[in-house]
C-alpha positions in Angstrom: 106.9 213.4 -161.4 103.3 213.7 -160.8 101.5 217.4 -160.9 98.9 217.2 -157.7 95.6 218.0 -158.9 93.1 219.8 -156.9 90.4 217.4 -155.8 87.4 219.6 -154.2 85.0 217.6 -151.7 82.1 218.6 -149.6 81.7 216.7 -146.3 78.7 214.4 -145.9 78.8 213.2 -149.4 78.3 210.0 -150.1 82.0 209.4 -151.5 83.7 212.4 -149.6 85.9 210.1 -147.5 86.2 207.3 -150.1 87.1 209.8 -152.6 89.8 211.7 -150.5 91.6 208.3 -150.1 91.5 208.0 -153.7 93.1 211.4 -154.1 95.5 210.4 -151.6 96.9 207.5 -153.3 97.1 209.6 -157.1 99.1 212.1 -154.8 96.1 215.0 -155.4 95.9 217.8 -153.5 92.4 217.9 -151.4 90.1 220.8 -150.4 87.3 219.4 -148.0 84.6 221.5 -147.0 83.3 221.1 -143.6 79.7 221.9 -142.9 80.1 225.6 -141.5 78.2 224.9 -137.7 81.2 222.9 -137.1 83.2 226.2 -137.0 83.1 226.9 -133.4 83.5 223.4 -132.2 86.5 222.8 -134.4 88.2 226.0 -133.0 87.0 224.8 -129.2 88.6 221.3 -129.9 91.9 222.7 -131.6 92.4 225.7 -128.9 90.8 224.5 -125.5 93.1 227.1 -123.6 91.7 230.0 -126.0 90.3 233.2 -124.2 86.4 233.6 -124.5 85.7 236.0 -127.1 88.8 235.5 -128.9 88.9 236.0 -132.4 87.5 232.4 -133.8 89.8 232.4 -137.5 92.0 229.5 -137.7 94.6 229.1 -140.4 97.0 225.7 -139.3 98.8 223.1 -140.5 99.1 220.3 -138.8 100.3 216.6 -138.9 98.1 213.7 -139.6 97.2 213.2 -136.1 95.0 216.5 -136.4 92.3 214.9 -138.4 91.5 212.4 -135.8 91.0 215.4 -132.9 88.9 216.8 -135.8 86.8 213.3 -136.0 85.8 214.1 -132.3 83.6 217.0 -133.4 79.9 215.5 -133.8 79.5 215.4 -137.5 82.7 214.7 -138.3 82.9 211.1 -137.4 84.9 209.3 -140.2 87.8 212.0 -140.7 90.1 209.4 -138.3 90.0 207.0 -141.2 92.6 209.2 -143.0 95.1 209.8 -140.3 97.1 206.6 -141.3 97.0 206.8 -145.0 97.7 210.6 -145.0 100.8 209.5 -142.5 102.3 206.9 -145.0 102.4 209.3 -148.2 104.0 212.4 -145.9 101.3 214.3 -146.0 100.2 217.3 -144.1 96.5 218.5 -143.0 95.4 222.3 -143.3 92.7 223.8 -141.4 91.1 227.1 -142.6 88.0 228.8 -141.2 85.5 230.4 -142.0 84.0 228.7 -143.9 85.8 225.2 -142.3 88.2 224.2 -145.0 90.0 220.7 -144.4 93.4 220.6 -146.6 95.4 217.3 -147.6 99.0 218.6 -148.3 101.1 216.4 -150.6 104.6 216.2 -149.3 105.3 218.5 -152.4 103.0 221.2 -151.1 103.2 220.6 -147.2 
């Protein structure tokens, strides 16, 4: 059985989503930082019904899908591109905030 590693990627790299595929087929663990003024959008996108001046934190898990509503933030064009191969290895997707922190979940740690 294969122990995950930890791959750490910061978004707007040249290889971040290249190398978070590459992860995703060695089964890795992967901890992608999002540029921080995404924050507020992210939260807006994810929580549309949310009251004004609530608390903006955000700590989910979330199926596949939730990348490409993520993908619809401006900046984060590209994130859609790992919706289907994080959906054929049973992965999971983490969101943390602040600082926005993307998580891919191997199914041994989702």
């Amino acid at each position: 059985m294969h122990n995950a590693d930890v791959v750490a990627l910061v978004w707007g790299s040249a290889r971040c989503i290249d190398g978070a595929l590459e992860a995703l087929a060695r089964g890795d663990y992967v901890e992608m930082v999002l540029p921080a003024d995404t924050h507020h959008a992210l939260f807006a996108h994810l929580y549309p019904a949310a009251d004004r001046g609530a608390p903006e934190n955000l700590d989910i898990r979330g199926a596949p899908q939730m990348v490409s509503r993520m993908a619809t933030v401006a900046g984060l064009g590209g994130l859609e591109r790992l919706e289907a191969p994080l959906a054929r290895a049973g992965y999971r997707v983490g969101l943390s905030t602040p600082p926005p922190v993307l998580r891919l979940l191997p199914p041994s740690a989702a």
